[in-house]
Backbone as CSV, one residue per row, in Angstrom:
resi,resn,N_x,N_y,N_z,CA_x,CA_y,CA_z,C_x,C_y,C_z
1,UNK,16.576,4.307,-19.104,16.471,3.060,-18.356,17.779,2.288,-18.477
2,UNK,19.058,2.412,-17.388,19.746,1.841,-17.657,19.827,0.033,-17.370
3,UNK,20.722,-0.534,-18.511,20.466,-1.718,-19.116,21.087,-2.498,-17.897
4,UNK,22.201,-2.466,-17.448,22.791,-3.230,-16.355,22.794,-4.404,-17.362
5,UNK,23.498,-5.609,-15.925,23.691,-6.534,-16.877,22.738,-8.537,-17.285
6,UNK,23.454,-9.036,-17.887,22.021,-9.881,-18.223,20.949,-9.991,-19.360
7,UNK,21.302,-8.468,-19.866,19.505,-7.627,-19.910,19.589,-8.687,-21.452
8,UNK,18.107,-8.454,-21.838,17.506,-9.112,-22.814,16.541,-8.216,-23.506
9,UNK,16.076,-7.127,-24.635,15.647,-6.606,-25.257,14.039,-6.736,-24.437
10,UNK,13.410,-7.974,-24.554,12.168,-8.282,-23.784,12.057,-7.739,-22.475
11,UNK,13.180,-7.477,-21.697,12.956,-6.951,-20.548,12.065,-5.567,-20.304
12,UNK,12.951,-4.722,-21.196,12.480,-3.601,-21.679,10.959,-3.231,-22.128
13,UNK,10.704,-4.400,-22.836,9.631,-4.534,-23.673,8.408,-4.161,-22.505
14,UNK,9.273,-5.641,-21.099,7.965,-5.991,-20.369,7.883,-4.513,-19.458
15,UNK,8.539,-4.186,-18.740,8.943,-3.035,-18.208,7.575,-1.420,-18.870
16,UNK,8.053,-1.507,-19.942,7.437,-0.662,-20.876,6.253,-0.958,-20.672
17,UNK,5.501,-1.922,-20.987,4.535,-2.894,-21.104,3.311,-2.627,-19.782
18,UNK,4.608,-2.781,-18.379,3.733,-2.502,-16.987,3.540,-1.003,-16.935
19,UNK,4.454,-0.080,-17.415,4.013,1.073,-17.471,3.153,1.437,-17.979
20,UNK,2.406,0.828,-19.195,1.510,1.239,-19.976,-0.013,0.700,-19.407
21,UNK,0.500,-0.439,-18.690,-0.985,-1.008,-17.840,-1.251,-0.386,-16.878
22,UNK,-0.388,0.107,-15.979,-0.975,0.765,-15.147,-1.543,2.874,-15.566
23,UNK,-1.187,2.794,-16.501,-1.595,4.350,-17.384,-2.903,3.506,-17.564
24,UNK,-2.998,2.768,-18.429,-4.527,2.414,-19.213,-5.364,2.192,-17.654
25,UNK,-4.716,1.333,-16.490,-6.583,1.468,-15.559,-6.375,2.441,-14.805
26,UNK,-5.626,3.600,-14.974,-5.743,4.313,-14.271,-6.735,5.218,-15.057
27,UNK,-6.533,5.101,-16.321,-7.346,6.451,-17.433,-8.919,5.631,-17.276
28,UNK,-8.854,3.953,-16.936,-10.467,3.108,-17.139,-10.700,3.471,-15.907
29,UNK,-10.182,4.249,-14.659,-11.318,4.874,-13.820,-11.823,5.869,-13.286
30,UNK,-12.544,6.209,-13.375,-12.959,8.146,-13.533,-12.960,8.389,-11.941
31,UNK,-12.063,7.834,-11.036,-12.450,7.965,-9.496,-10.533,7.680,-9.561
32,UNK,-9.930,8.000,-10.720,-8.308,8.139,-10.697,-7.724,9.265,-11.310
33,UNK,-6.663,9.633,-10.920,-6.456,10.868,-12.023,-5.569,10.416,-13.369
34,UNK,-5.684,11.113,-14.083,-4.850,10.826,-15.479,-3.651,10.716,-15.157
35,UNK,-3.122,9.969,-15.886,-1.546,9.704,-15.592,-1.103,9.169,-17.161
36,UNK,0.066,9.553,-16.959,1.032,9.514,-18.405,2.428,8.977,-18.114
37,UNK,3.417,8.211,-19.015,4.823,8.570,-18.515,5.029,8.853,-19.779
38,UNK,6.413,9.614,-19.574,7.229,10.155,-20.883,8.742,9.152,-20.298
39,UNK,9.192,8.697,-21.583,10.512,7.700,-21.313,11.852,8.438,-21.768
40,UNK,13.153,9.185,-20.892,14.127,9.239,-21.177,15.104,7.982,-21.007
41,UNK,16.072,7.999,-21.814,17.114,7.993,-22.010,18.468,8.817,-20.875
42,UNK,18.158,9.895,-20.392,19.123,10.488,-19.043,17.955,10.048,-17.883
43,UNK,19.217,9.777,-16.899,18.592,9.879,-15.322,18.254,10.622,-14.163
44,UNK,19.082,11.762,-15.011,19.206,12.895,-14.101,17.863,13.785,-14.482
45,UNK,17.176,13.239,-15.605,15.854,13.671,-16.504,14.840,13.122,-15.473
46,UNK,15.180,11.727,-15.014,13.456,11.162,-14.605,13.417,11.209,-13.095
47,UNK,12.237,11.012,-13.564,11.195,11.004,-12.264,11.048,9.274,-11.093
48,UNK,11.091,8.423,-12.789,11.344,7.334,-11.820,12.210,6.104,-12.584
49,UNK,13.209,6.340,-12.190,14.539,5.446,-12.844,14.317,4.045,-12.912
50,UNK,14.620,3.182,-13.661,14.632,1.636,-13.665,16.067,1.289,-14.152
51,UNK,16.509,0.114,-13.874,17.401,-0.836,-14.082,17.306,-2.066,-13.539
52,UNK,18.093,-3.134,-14.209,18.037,-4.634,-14.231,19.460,-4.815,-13.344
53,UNK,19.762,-5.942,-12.731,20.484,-6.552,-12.288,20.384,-7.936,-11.790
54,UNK,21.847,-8.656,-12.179,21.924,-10.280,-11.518,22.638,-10.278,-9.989
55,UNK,22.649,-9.128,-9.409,23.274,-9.503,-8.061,21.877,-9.497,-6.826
56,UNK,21.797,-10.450,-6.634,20.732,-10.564,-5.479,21.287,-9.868,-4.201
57,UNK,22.643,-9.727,-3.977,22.612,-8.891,-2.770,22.381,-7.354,-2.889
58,UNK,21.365,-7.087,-4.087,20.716,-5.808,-4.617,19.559,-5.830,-3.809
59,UNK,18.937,-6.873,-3.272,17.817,-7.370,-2.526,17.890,-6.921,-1.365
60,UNK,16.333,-6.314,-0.764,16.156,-6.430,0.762,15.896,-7.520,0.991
61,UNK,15.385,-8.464,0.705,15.010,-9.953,1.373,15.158,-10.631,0.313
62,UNK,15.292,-12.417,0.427,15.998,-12.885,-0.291,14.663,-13.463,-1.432
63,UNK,13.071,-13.436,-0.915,12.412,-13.517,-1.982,12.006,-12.725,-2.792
64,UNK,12.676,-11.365,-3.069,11.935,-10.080,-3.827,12.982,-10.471,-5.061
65,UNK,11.904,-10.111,-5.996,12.786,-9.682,-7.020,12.823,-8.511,-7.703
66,UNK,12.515,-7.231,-6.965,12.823,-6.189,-7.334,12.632,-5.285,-6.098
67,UNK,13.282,-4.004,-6.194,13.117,-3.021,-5.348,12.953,-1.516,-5.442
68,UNK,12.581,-1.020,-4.773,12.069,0.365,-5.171,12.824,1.092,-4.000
69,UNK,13.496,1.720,-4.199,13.905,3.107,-3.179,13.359,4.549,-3.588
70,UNK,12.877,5.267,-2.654,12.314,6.361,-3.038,13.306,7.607,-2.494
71,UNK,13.428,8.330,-3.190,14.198,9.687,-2.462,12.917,10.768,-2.028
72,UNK,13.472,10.959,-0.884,12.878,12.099,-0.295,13.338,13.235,0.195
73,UNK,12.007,13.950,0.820,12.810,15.121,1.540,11.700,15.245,2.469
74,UNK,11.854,16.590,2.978,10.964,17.089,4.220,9.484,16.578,3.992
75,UNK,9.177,17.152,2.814,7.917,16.967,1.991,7.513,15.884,1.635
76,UNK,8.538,14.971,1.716,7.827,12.972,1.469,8.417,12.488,0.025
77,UNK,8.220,11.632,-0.826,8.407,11.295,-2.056,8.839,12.151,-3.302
78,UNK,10.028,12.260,-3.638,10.234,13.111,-4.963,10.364,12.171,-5.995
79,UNK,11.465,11.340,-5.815,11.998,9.758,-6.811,11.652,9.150,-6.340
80,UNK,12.166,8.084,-7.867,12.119,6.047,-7.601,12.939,6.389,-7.783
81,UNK,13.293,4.866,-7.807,14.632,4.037,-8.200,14.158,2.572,-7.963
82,UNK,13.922,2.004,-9.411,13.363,0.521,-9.628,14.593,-0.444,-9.770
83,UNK,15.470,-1.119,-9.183,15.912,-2.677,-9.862,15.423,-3.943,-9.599
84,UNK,15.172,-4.479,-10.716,14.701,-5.744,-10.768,15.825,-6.810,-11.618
85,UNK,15.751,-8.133,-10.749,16.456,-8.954,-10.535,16.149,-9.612,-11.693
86,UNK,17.533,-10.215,-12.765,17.373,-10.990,-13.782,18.530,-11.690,-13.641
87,UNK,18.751,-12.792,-14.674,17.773,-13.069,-15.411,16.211,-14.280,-14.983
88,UNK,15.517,-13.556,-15.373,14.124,-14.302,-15.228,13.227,-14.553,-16.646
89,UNK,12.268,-15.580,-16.441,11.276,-15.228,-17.896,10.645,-13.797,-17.648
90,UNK,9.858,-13.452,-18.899,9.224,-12.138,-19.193,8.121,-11.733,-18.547
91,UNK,7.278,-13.030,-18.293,6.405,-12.904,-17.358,6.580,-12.410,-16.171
92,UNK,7.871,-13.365,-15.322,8.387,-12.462,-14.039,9.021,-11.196,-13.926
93,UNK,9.280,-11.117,-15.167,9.830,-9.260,-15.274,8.757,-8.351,-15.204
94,UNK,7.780,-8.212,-15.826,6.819,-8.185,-16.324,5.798,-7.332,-14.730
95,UNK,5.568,-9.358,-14.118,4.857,-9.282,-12.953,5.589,-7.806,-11.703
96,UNK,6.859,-8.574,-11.677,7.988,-7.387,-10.980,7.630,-6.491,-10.649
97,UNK,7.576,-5.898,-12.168,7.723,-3.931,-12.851,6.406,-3.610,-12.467
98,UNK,5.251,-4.145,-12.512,4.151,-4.154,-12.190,3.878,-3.913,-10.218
99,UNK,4.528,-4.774,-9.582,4.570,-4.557,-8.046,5.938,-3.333,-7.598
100,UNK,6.642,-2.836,-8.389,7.432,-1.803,-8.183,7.037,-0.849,-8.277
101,UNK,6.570,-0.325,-9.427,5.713,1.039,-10.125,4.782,1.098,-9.028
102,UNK,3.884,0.280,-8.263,3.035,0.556,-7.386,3.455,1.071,-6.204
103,UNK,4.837,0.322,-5.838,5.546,1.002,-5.055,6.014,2.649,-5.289
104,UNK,6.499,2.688,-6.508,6.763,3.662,-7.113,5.689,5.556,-7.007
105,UNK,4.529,4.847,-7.147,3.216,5.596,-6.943,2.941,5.885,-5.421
106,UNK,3.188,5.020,-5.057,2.818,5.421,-3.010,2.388,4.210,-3.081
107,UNK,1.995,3.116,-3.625,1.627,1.909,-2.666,2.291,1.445,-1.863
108,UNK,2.140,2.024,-0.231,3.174,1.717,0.670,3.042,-0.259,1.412
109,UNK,2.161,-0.311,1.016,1.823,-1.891,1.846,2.062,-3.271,0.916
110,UNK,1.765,-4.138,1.359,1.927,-5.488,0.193,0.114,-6.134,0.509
111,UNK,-0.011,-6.730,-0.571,-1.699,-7.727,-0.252,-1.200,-8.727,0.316
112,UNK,-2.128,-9.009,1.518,-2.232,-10.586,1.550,-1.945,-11.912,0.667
113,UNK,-2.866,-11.767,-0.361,-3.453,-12.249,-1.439,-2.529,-12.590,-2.789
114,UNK,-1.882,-13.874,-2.951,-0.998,-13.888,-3.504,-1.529,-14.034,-5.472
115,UNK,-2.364,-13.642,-5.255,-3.379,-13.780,-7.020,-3.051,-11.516,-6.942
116,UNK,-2.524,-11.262,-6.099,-2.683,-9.924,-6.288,-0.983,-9.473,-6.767
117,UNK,-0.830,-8.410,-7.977,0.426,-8.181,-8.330,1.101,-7.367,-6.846
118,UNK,0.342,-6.953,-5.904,0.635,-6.474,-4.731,1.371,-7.381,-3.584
119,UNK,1.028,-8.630,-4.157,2.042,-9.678,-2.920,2.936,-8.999,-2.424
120,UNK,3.462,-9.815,-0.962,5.045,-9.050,-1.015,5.994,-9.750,-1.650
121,UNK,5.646,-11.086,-2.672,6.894,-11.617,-3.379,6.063,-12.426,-4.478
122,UNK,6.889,-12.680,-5.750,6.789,-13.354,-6.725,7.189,-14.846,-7.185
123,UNK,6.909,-15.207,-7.365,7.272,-16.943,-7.419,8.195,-16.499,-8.574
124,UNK,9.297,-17.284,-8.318,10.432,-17.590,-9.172,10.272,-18.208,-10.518
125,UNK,9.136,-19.197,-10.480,9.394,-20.391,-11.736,7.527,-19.785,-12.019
126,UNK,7.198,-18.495,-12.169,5.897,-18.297,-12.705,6.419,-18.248,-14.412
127,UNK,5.037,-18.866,-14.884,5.431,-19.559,-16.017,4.198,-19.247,-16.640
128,UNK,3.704,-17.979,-17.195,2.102,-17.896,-18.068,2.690,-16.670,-19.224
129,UNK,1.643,-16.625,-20.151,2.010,-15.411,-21.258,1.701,-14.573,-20.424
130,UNK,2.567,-13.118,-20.477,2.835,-12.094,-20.305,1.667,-11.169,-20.247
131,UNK,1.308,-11.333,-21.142,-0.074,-10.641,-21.260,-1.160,-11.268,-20.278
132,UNK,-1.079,-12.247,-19.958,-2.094,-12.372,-18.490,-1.775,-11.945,-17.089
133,UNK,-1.031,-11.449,-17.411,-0.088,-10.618,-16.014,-0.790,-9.366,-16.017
134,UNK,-1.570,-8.976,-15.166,-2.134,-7.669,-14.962,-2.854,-7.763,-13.329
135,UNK,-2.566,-6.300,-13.318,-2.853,-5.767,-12.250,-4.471,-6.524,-11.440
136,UNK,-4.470,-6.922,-10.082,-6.273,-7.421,-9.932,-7.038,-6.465,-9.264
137,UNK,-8.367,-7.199,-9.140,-9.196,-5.950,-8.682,-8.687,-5.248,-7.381
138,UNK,-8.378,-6.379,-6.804,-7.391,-5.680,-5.221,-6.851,-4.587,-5.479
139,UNK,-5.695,-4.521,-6.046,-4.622,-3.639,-6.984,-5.446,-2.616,-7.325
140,UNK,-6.651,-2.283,-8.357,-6.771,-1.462,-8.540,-8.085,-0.897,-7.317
141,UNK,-8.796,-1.434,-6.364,-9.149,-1.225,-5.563,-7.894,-0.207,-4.228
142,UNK,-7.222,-0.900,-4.478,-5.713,-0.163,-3.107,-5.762,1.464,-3.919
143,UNK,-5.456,1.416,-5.184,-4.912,2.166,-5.586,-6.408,3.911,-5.770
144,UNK,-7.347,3.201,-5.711,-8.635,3.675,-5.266,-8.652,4.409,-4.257
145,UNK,-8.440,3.354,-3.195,-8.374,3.807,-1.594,-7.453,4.653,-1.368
146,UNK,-6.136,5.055,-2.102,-5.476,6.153,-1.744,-5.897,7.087,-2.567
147,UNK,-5.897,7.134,-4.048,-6.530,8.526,-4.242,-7.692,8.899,-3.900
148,UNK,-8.866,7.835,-4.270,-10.313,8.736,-4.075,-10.696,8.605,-2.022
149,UNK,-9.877,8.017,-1.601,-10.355,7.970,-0.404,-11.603,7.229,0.279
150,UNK,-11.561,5.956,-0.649,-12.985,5.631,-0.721,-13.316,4.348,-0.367
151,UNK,-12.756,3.574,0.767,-12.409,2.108,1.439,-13.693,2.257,1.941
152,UNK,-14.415,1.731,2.216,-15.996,1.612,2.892,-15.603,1.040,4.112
153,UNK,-16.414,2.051,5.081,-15.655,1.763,6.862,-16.990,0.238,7.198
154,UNK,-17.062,0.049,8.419,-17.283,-1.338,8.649,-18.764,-0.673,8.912
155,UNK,-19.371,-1.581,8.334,-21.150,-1.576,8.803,-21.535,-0.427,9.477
156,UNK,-23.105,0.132,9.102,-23.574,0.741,10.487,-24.729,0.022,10.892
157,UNK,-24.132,-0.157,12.354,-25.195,-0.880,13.011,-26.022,-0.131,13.631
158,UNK,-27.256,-0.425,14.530,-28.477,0.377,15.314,-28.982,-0.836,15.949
159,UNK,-29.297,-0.624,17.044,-29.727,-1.675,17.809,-30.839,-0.694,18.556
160,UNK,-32.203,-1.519,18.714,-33.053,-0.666,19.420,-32.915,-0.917,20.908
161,UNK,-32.656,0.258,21.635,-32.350,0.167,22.957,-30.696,0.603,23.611
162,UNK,-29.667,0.404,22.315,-28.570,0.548,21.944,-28.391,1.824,23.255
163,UNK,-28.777,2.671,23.080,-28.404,4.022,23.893,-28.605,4.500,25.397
164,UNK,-29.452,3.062,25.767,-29.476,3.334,26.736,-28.208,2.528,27.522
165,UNK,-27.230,1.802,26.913,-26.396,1.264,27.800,-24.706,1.966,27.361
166,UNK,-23.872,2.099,27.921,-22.289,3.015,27.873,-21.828,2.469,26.721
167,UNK,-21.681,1.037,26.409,-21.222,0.383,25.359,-22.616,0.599,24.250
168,UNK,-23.572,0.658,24.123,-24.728,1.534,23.052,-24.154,2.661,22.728
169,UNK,-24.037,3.342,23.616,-23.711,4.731,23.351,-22.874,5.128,22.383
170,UNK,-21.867,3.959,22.856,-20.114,4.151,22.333,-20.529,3.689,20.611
171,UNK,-21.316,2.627,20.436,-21.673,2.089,18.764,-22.140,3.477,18.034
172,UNK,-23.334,3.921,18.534,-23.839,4.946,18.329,-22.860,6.136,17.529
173,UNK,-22.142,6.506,18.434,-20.939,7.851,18.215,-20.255,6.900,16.888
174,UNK,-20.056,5.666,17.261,-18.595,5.073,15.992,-19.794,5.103,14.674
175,UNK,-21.372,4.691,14.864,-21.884,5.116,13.746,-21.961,5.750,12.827
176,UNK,-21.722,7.134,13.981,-21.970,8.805,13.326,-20.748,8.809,12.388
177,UNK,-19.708,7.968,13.240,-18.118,8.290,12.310,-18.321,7.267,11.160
178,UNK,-18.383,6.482,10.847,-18.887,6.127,9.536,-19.844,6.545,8.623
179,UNK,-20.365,7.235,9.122,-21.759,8.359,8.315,-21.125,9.403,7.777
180,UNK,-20.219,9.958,8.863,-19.359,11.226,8.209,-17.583,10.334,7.406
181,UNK,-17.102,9.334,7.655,-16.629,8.761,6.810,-17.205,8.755,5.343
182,UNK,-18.581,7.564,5.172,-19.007,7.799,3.730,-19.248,8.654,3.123
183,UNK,-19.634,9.695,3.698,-19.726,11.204,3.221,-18.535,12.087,3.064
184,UNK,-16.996,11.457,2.870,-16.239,11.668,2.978,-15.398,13.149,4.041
185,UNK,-16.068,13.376,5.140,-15.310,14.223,5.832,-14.857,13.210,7.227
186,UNK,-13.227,13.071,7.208,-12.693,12.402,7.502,-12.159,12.900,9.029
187,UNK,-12.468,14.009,8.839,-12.115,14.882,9.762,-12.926,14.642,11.261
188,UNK,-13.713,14.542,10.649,-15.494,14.458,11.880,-15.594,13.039,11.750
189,UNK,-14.859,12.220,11.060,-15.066,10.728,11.317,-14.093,9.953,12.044
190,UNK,-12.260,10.853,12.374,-11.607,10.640,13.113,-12.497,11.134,14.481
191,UNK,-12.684,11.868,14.640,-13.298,12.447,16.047,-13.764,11.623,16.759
192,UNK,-14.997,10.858,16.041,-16.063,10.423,16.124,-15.673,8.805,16.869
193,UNK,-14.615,8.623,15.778,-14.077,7.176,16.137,-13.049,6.979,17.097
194,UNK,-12.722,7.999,17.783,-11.731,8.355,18.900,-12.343,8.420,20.404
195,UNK,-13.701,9.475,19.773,-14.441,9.339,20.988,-15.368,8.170,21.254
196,UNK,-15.415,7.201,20.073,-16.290,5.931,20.992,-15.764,4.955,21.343
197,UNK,-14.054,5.209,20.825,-12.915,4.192,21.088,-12.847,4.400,23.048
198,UNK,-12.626,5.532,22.809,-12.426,6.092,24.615,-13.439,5.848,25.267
199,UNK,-15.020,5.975,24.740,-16.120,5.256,25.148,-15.518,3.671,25.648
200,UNK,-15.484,2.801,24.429,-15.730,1.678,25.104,-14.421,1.008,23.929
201,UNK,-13.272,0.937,24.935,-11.818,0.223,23.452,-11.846,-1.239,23.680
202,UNK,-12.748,-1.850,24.266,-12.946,-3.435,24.194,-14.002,-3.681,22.687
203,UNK,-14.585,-2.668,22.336,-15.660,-3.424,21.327,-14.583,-3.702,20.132
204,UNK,-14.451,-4.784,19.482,-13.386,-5.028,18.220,-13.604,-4.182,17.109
205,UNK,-14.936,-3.624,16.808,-15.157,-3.402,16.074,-15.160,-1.430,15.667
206,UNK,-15.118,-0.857,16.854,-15.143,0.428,17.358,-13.407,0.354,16.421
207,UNK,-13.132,-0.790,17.243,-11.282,-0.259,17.171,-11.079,-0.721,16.224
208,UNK,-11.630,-1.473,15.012,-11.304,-1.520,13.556,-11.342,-0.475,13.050
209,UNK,-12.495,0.420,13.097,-12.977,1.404,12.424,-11.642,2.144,12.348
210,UNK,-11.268,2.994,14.212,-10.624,3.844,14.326,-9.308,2.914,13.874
211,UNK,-9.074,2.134,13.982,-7.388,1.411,13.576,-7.067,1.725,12.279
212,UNK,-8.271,1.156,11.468,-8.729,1.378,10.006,-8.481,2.899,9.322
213,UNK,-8.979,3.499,9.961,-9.175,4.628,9.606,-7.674,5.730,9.790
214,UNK,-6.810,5.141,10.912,-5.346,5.181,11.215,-4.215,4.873,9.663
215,UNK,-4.907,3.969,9.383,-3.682,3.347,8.510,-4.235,4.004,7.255
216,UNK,-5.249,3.841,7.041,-6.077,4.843,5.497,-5.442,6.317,5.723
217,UNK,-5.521,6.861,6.783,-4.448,8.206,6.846,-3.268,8.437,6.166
218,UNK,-2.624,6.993,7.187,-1.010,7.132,7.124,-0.698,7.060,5.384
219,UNK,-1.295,6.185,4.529,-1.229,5.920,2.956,-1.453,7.018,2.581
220,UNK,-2.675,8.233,2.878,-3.185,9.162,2.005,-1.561,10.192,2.361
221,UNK,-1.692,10.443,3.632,-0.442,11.189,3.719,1.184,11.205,3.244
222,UNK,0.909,9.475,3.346,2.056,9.299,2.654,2.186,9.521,0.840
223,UNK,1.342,9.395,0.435,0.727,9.753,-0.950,1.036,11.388,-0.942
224,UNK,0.722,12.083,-0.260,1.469,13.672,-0.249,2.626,14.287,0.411
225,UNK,3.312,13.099,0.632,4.365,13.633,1.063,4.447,14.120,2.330
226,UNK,3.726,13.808,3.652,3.159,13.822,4.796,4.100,12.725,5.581
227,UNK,5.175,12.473,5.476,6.027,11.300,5.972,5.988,11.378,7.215
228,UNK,6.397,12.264,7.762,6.256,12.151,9.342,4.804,11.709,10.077
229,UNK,3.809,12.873,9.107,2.291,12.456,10.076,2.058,10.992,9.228
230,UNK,2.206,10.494,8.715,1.887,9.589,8.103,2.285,8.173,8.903
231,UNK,3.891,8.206,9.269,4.001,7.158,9.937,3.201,7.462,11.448
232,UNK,3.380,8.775,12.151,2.055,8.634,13.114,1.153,8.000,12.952
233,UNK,0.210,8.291,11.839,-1.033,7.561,11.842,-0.830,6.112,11.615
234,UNK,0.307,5.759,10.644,0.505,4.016,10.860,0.909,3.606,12.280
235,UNK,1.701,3.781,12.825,1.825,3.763,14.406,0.967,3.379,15.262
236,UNK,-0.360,4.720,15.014,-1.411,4.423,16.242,-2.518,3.639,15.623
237,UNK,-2.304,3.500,14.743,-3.365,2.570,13.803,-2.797,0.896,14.114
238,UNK,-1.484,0.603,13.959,-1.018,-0.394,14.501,-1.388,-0.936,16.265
239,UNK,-1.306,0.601,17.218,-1.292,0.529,18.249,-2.719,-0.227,18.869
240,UNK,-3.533,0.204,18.201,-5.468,0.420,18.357,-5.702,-0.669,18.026
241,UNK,-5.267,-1.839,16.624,-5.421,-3.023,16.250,-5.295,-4.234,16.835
242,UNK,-3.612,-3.826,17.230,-3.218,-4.875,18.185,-3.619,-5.568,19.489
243,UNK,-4.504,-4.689,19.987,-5.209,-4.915,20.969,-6.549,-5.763,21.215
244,UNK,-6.966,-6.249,20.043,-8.109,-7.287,19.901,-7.333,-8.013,18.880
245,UNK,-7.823,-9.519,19.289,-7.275,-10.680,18.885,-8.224,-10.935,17.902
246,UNK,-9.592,-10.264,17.201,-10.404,-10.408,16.072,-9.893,-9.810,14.881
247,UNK,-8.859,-8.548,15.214,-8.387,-7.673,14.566,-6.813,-7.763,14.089
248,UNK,-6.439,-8.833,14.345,-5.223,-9.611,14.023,-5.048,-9.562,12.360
249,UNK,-5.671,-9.672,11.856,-5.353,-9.810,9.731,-5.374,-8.097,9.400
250,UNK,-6.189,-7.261,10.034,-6.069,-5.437,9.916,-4.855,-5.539,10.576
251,UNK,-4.280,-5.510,11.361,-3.055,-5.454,12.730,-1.947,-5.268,11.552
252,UNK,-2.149,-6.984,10.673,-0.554,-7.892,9.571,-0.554,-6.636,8.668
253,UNK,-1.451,-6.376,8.113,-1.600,-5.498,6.896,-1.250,-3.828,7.133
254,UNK,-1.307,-3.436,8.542,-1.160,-2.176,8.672,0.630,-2.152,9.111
255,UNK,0.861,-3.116,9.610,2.373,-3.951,10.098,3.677,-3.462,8.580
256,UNK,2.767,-4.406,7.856,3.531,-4.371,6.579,3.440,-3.095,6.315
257,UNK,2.273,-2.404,5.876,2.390,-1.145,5.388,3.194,0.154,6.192
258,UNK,3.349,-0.127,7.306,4.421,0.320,7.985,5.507,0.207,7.486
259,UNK,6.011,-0.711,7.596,7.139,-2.134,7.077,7.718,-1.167,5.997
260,UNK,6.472,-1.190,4.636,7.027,-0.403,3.591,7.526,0.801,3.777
261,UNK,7.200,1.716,4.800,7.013,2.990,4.870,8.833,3.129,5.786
262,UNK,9.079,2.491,6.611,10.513,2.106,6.998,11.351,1.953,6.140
263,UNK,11.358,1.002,5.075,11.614,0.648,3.825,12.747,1.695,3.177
264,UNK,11.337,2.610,2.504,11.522,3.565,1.710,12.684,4.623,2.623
265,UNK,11.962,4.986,3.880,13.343,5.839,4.197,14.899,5.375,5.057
266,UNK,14.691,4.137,4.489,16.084,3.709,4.729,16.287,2.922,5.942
267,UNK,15.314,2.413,6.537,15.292,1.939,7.860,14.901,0.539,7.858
268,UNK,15.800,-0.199,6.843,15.942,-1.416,6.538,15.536,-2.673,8.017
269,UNK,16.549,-1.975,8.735,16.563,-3.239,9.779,15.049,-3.154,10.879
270,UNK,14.341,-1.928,10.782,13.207,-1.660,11.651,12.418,-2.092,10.452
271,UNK,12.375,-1.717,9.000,11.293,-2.653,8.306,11.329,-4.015,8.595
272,UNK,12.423,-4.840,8.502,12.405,-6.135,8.386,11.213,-6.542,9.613
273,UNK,11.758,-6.128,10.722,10.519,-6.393,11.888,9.449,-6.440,11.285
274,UNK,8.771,-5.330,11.008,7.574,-4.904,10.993,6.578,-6.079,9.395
275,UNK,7.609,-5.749,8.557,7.427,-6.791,7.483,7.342,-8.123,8.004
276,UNK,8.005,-8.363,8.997,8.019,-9.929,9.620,6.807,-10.224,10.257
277,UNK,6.027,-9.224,10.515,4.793,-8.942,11.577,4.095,-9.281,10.623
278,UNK,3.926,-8.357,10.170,2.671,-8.716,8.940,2.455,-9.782,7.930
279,UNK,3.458,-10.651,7.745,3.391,-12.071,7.187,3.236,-12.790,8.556
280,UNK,2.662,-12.335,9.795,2.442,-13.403,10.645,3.438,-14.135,11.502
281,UNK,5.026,-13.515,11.372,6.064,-14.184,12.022,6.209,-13.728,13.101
């Protein structure tokens, strides 16, 4: 972990610290896989590099205080590469290393939700012990939804009479695709939600599913190294959202997670857009 400059022994500490929190809830949930890190000393050794720095024009935007670049290849994600911006208190180092490493893992998107270590930014003058800095249920919910695959699609509804009208019909089919969603074959639940989208693409809720179910792709794929189909599915998942004005807060969130996914392979000035989208600008 090289030291760069600034550094303060505690940095390290906290750094260390987020690595070890996110090992411990990953081992507290049996719907995650085990995970470990081993810490060198060479760089040419790891898997996912860290360093500190005081130059903010280290920054993609001027409220982050840290960044993650990932190296890739054909295959999607091989490296990190973590710097985080000092000097700060321990807490904000801390919080940082905590929203990087997630990056680090495949969390390609940011939360809404600024109580979540997933924000897309950190308050400057956060000021609590260190140790109350941990990951929230969001956080470990996201991190859920990409490995176990397990986001719960939107309601199933039934309406008696439902089938006898084109727009019935169309609920009906998006039903089936949430039936074969919870039952996890994703396969027969894209189908499903394609064909009742083409049924009837005014219902908001048809086109959550399938929008929904777009961007839950693009993460899993991107999680294997699926970069190309991956931004497809963020794409048309963006495309399907945008189109109902109920579906505007799915739209921001699939925006950003795009955003990130630009990010990572270097396409700074097309993230900024897309990141700009999804905070609503």
């Amino acid at each position: 972990m090289p030291k760069g400059v600034n550094f303060k022994d505690s940095y390290q500490v906290m750094l260390k610290d987020a690595f070890a929190h996110f090992q411990d809830s990953l081992a507290a949930g049996s719907f995650l896989p085990a995970l470990s890190f081993v810490y060198t000393d060479k760089a040419e050794e790891a898997t996912i590099t860290c360093r500190f720095t005081d130059n903010e024009k280290e920054m993609h935007f001027a409220q982050e205080g840290g960044v993650t670049e990932l190296v890739m290849d054909s295959d999607g994600i091989m490296k990190a590469k973590i710097t985080i911006l000092v000097p700060r208190r321990d807490c904000y180092i801390k919080k940082v290393a905590l929203h990087e490493i997630g990056h680090a893992l495949g969390i390609a998107g940011h939360s809404p939700d600024q109580r979540d270590v997933m924000y897309f930014s950190v308050q400057p003058d956060l000021n609590v012990d260190p140790k109350e800095v941990k990951l929230s249920a969001r956080d470990i919910d996201t991190l859920k939804a990409i490995y176990s695959q397990s986001e719960k699609p939107s309601p199933i509804v039934k309406v008696e009479g439902m089938e006898r009208s084109a727009a019935g019909r169309a609920m009906i089919i998006s039903n089936e695709g949430s039936a074969a969603y919870k039952a996890g074959n994703f396969d027969l639940a894209l189908k499903k939600y394609q064909e009742a989208y083409q049924a009837d693409p005014t219902n908001a809720v048809i086109a959550r599913n399938l929008g929904g179910l777009y961007v839950n792709l693009g993460s899993i794929n991107l999680m294997a190294r699926n970069v190309k189909v991956a931004e497809t599915f963020f794409k048309n998942g963006i495309d399907v959202l945008s189109k109902h004005p109920d579906n505007k807060p799915f739209c921001r969130q699939a925006c950003t997670a795009y955003g990130s996914l630009l990010m990572m392979t270097g396409r700074a000035a097309e993230a900024k857009i897309f990141i700009e989208k999804g905070q609503g600008k």
